[in-house]
Each structure stands twice: as C-alpha cells, then as structure tokens.
C-alpha positions in Angstrom: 112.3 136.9 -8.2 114.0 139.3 -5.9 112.5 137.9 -3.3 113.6 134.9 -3.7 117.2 135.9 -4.2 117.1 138.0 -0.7 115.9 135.2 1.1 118.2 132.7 -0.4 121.3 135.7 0.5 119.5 135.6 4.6 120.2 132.0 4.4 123.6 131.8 3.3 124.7 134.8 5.4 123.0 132.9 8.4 124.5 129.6 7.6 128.0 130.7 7.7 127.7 133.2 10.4 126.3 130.1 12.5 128.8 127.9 13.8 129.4 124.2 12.4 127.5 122.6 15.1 128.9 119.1 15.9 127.0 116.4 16.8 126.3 115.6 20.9 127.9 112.6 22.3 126.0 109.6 23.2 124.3 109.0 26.2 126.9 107.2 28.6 125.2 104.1 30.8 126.3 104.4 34.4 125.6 105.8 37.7 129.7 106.9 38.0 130.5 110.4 38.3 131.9 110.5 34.6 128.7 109.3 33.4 126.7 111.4 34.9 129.1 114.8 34.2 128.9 113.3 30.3 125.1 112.7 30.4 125.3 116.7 31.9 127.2 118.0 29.0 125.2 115.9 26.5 122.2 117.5 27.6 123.9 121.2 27.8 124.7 120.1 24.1 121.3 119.2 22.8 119.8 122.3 24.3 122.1 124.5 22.8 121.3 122.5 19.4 117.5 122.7 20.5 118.1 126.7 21.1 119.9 127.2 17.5 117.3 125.3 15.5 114.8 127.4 16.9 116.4 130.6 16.6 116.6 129.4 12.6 112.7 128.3 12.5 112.2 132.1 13.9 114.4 133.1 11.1 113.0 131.5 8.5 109.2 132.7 10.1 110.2 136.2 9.7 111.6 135.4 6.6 108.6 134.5 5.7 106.6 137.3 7.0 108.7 139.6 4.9 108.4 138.0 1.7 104.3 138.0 1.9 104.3 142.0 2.6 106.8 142.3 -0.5 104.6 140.3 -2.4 101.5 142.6 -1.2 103.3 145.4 -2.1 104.0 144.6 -5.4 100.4 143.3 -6.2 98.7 146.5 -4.7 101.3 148.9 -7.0 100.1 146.8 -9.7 96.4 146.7 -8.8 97.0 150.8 -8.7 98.8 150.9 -12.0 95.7 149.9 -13.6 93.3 152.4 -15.0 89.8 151.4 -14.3 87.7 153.8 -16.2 85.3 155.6 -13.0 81.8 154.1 -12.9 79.0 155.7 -14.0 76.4 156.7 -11.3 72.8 156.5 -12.9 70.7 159.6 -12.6 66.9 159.4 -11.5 
C-alpha cells in the first residue's frame, strides 16, 4: 500500500516539475531556407521530446526497481517473523 502511494507521489512530483511539453510543428515541404531552418527546429523539438520520454521510462524503471526490493523486504521480515519450530536431527 505504501508503495503504491510513494510511487504515485514520484509521479506527480515528476509531472509538474517537468515542463508542459508542446507539441512539435509539422514538417514544412520545401527546399527554401525557412523550410529547412523549420524542419531544423522540428527535429531539435522531437529529440528533446524523444530525450524527456526517455528520461521518464528511466524513472518509471527505477521506480520499479525500488518497489520490488520494498516488496522483498517486507516478505523476508515476514518470512523471519515466523517461528518455525527447529527440526529435529535423528540420532543413529
């Protein structure tokens, strides 16, 4: 459960700390100097885009990674709360 509520509170903090990302301009047809300094900036745009999505995935990866050690945690402290009475070793 707490888990769940930390990685939800990563998300949101990351969400608004990220800046509103507006869409890239469409690709202009030409061969004219404007086209080709707006098909520049498009690109510069999508790979910025391309750079932030990753830099989430990697978030959310991490994320992820911690969640699964919490959730080991908390299964081996429950595994070692258990009292498992100590086997018996037979004699010969």
């Amino acid at each position: 459960m707490t888990t769940k509520r930390l990685t939800l509170a990563i998300l949101l903090a990351l969400g608004t700390a990220l800046p509103a990302a507006a869409a890239c301009p469409a690709p202009m047809a030409g061969d004219t100097a404007a086209a080709i300094e707006a098909n520049q900036q498009r690109l510069v745009c999508l790979q910025q885009e391309l750079s932030q999505k990753s830099e989430q995935y990697q978030y959310k990866v991490e994320i992820n990674a911690i969640e699964r050690k919490i959730d080991d945690i908390q299964l081996q402290r429950r595994f070692d709360s258990l009292n498992f009475p100590k086997p018996v070793t037979p004699v010969f």
